[in-house]
C-alpha positions in Angstrom: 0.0 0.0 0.0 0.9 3.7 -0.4 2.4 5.5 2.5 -0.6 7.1 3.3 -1.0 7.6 7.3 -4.3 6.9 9.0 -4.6 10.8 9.7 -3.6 11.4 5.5 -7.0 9.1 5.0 -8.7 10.7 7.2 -8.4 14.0 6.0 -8.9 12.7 2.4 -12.5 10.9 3.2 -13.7 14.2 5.2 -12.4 16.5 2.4 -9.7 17.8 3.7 -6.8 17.8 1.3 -6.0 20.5 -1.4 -7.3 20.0 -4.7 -3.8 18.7 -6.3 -2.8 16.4 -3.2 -6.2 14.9 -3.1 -5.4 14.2 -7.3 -2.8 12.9 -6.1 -4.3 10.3 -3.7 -7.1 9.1 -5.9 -4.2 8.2 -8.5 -2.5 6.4 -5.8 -5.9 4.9 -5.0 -7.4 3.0 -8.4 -3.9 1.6 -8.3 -4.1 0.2 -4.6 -6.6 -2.4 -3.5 -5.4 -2.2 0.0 -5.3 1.9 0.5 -8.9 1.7 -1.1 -9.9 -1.3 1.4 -8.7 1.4 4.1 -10.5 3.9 3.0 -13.8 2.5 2.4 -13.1 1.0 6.2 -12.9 4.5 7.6 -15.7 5.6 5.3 -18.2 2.7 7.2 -16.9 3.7 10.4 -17.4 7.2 9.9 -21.2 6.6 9.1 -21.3 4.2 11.5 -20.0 6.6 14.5 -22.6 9.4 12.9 -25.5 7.4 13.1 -24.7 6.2 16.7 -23.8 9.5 18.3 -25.9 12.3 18.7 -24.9 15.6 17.7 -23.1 17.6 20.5 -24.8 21.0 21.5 -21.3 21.9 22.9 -19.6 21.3 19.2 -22.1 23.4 17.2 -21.6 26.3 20.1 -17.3 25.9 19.8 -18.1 26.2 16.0 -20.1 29.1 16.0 -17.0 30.8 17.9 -14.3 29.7 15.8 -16.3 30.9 12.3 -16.9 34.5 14.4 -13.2 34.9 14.9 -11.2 37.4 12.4 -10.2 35.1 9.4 -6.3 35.3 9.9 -6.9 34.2 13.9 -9.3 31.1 12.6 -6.9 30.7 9.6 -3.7 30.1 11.9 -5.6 27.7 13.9 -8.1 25.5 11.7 -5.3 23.1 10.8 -4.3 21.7 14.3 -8.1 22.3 15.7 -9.0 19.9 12.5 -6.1 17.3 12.7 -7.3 17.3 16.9 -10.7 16.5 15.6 -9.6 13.9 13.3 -8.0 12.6 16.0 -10.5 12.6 18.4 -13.0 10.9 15.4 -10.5 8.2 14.9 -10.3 6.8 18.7 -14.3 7.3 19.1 -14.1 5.0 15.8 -12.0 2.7 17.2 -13.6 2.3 20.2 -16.7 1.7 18.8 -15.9 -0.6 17.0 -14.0 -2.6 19.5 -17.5 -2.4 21.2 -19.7 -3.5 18.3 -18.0 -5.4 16.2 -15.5 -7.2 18.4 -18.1 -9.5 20.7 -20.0 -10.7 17.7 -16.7 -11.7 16.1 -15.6 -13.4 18.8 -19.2 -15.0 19.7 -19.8 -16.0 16.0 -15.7 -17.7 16.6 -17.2 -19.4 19.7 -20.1 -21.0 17.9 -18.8 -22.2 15.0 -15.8 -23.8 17.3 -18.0 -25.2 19.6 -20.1 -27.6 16.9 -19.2 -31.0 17.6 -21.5 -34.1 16.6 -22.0 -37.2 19.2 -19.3 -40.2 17.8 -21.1 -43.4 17.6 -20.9 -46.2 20.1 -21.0 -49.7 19.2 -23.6 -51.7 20.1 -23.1 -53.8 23.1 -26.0 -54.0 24.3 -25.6 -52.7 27.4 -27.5 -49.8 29.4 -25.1 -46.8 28.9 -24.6 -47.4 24.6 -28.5 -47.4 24.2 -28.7 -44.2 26.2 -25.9 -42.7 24.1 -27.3 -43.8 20.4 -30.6 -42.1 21.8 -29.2 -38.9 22.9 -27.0 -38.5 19.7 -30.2 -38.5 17.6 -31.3 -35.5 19.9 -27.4 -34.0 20.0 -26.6 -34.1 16.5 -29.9 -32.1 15.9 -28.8 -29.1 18.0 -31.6 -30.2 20.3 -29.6 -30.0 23.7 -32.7 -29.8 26.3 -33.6 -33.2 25.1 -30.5 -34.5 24.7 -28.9 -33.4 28.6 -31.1 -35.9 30.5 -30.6 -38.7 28.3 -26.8 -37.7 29.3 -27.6 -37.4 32.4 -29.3 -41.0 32.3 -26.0 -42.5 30.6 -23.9 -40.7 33.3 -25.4 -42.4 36.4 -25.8 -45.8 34.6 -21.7 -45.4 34.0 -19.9 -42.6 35.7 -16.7 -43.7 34.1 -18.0 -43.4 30.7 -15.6 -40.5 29.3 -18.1 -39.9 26.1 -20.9 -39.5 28.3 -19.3 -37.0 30.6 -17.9 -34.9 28.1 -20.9 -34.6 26.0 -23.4 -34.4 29.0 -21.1 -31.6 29.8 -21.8 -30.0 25.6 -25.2 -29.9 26.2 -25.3 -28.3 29.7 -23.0 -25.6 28.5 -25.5 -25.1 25.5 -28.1 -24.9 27.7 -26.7 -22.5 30.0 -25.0 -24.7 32.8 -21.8 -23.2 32.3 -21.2 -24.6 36.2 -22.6 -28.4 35.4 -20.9 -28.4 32.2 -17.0 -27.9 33.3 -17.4 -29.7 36.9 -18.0 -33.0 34.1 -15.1 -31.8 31.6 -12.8 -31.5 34.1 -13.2 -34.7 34.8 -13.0 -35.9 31.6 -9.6 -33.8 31.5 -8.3 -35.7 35.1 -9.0 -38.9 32.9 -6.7 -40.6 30.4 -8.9 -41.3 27.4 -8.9 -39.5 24.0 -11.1 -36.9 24.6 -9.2 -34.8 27.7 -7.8 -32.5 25.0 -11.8 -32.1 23.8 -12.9 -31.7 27.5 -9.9 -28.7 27.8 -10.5 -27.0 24.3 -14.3 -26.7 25.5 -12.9 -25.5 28.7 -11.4 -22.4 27.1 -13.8 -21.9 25.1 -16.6 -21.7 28.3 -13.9 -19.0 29.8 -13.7 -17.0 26.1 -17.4 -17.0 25.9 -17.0 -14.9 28.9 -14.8 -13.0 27.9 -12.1 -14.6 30.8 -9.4 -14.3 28.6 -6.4 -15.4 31.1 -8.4 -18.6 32.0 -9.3 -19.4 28.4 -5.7 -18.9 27.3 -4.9 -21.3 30.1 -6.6 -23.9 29.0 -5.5 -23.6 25.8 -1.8 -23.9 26.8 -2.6 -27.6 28.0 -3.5 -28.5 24.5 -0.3 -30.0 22.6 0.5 -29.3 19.2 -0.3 -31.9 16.8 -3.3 -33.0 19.3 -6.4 -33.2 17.1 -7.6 -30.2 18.8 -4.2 -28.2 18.0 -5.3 -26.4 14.8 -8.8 -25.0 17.0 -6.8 -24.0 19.7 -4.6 -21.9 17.7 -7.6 -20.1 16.3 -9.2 -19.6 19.2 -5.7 -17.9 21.0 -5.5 -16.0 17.9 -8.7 -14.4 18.7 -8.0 -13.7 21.9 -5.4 -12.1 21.7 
């Protein structure tokens, strides 16, 4: 991209620039994919902050003043008053988008990270495998509320059974027993089968749903690289970060 500063932009988009620089910029811009991606950014954001913030009596009064002054006073001073503006638009901008835009990002991460699907069990006939194939048909249609006490069902016919811990835990957590949910994957995690690195992904990603980004990166750290769970991981730290 061009060396154009964020304040250069800025002054561009809000009309700012003599006639020959801002020539020069929209050359510089048809040429540029990534100076025009920044631009139409702060051209969003800039709508965005106007149509979420009312107008400020106190800015329309300190305007009035400034135009009354003698032109040579106003003329002296209109380019740092209008670069302090800019600046002042830029970290309202930033903040609001850190506001909006961030916790749907990182709730929309969360969601899509969090799909999982019930494994099969064989059929052994026994007590807890019947309980599981009949709360996978509920699981694996998003249904959690009918799927948690068929868990719950498999959990006190076999309180060893890793499977039905961990996915008893899924569908409290979906259901909004964040408490039930990681009392039942930190077990799983205390155990040795394959799914403790399932049990501690979900673990982080219970903490990054609430925004408890030092416990979530905690967790995360207890995943080991090539894990099946490793790639996931590193997303989610990325986005947390």
């Amino acid at each position: 991209m061009a060396t154009y500063d964020r304040e250069y932009i800025i002054r561009y988009v809000d009309g700012e620039l003599p006639e020959e620089e801002s020539r020069w910029f929209e050359t510089d811009l048809r040429q540029d994919p990534a100076l025009q991606a920044e631009v139409a950014l702060y051209r969003e954001l800039k709508e965005s902050l106007r149509q979420r913030l009312a107008p400020d009596a106190s800015a329309s009064g300190l305007r009035a003043t400034l135009t009354s002054l003698r032109p040579q006073y106003f003329r002296s001073r209109i380019v740092p008053f209008t670069r302090w503006v800019a600046g002042v638009a830029a970290a309202a901008v930033i903040g609001i988008v850190s506001v909006l835009l961030w916790p749907s990002s990182r709730q929309d991460t969360i969601d899509r990270l969090s799909r999982t699907e019930m494994i099969g069990t064989a059929e052994r006939g026994n007590n807890t495998d019947t309980l599981l194939q009949k709360a996978a048909v509920y699981f694996n249609r998003q249904d959690f509320s009918h799927a948690l006490p068929v868990l719950d069902q498999a959990v006190r016919a076999d309180t060893s059974n890793q499977l039905a811990l961990f996915y008893r835990g899924v569908a409290a957590w979906k259901t909004g027993g964040t408490a039930a949910a990681r009392a039942d994957w930190q077990k799983v995690y205390a155990g040795e089968s394959l799914m403790r690195y399932d049990a501690a992904f979900y673990m982080a990603l219970s903490y990054a749903a609430e925004n408890d980004r030092p416990a979530a990166l905690q967790w995360l750290s207890r995943i080991p690289e090539g894990s099946s769970l490793s790639a996931k991981a590193k997303e989610l730290n990325a986005k947390l970060e």
